[in-house]
N, C-alpha and C positions, 0 to 999 in steps of 0.2 A: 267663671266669667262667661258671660253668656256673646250673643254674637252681636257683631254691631252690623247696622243699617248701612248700607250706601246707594247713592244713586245717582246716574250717572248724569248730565255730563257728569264728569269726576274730574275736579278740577285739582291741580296742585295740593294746595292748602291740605284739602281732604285725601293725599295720597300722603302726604310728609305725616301726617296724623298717626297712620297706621304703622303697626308693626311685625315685625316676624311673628309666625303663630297666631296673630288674630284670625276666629274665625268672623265669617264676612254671609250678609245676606246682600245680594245687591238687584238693583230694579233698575228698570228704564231697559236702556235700547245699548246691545253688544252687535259685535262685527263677526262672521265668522272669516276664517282666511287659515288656510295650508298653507303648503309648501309651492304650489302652482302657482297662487294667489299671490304669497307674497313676490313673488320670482317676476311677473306682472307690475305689480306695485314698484317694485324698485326702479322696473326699466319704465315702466311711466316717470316716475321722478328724472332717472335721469337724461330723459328726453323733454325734461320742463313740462310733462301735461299734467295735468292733475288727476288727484287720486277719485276714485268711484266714491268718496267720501268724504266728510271730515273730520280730520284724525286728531284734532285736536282736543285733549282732555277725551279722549274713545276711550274704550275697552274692546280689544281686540280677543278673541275667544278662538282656539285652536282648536277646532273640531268640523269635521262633515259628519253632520246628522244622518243619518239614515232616513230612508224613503219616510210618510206617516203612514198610519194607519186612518182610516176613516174616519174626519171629524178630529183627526190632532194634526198642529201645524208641525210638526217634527215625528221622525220616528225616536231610537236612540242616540244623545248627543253625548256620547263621552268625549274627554281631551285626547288630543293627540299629543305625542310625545315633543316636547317644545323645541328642543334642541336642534329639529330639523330646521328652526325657524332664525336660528341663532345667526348667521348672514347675515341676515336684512333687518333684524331688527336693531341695531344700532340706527340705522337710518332713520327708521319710524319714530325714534323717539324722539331723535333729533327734532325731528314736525309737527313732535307735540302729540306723540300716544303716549295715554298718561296709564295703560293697564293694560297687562297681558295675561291669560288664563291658560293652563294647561296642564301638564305632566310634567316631572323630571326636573332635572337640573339644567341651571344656564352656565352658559360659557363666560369667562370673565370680565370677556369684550362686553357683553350687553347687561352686564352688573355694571363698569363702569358708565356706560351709557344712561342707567337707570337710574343711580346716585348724580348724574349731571344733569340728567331733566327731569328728576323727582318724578319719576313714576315706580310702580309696585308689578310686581309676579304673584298674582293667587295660581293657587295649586288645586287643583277640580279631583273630586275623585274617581281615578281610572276605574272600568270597570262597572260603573255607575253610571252607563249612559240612558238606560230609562230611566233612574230614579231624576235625574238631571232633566232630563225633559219635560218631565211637570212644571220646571219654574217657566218652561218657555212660552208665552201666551200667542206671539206668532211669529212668523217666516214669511220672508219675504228674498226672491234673490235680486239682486243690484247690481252686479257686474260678475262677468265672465261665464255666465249660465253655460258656454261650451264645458267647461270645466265639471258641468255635472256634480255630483255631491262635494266636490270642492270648493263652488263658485261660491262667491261674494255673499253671504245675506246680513240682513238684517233681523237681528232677532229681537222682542222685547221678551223681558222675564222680570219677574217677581219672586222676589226671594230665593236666588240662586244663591247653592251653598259655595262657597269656598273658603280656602285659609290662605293668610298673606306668608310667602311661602319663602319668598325676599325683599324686603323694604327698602325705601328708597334712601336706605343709609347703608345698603349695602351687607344688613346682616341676613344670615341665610338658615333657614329651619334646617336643609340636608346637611351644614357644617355644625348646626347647635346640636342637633338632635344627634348625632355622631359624637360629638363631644361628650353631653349627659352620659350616653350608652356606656362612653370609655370609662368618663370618671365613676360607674357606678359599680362598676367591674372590679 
């Protein structure tokens, strides 16, 4: 099976569509946001201001790119390990983030969260933060530029790889793919 097309906004419809282990090109316009960022974001929400964005049907992308090199809008963008993000992102979904990119496993709080507002986990490949940087065509940052390689950007990319890593039904590539391993044993 080859990979399918997405682009973003990414609305519902097209997030319920997918499933565990699909691999994923996707285009348009991602967010980036750590652990600083999201820690911000929250406490904007619950002081009622609003977000440096809108996060509704987004793709939120777990990574600080490294500095560029001359004439590239990014240096290396690999993911960051997501877990750190595991907190706040219950919130986010709540507001209508409809995708999150990264490393690792999630906790079960923001699996429930992601079966409740139909959105998805692609899985980026660690390790792969130049090859990843080719889909990014530019950078831009949007909030929190103290933050340095943390702050807010907005990135567009074209054919960014990923795999749907957990769907928005809740099943999970690191509990299938665990599973396969046992039963082949």
């Amino acid at each position: 099976m080859g990979n399918i097309s997405i682009e973003t906004p990414f609305a519902r419809e097209k997030a319920l569509a997918l499933r565990a282990g699909d691999s994923v090109l996707i285009s348009g316009v991602l967010y980036t946001a750590r652990d600083a960022a999201h820690k911000r974001m929250s406490a904007a929400v619950k002081e009622g201001r609003s977000l440096p964005f809108d996060i509704r049907d987004a793709i939120v992308y777990y990574v600080g790119p490294t500095p560029p090199r001359e004439g590239a809008p990014v240096g290396s963008a690999g993911p960051t390990t997501s877990c750190r993000m595991d907190a706040y992102a219950p919130e986010l979904l709540g507001l209508g983030l409809r995708g999150m990119i990264g490393k690792g496993e999630r906790s079960a709080a923001v699996v429930d969260a992601m079966k409740k507002s139909g959105a998805v986990y692609f899985a980026a490949i660690g390790g792969a933060g130049a090859l990843l940087a080719r889909s990014i065509r530019s950078s831009r940052v949007i909030a929190y530029e103290d933050l340095g390689t943390e702050a807010i950007r907005r990135l567009e990319v074209v054919d960014f790889p990923a795999m749907v890593a957990i769907d928005a039904y809740g099943n999970n590539i690191y509990e299938l793919g665990r599973k396969s391993y046992l039963k082949g044993k």
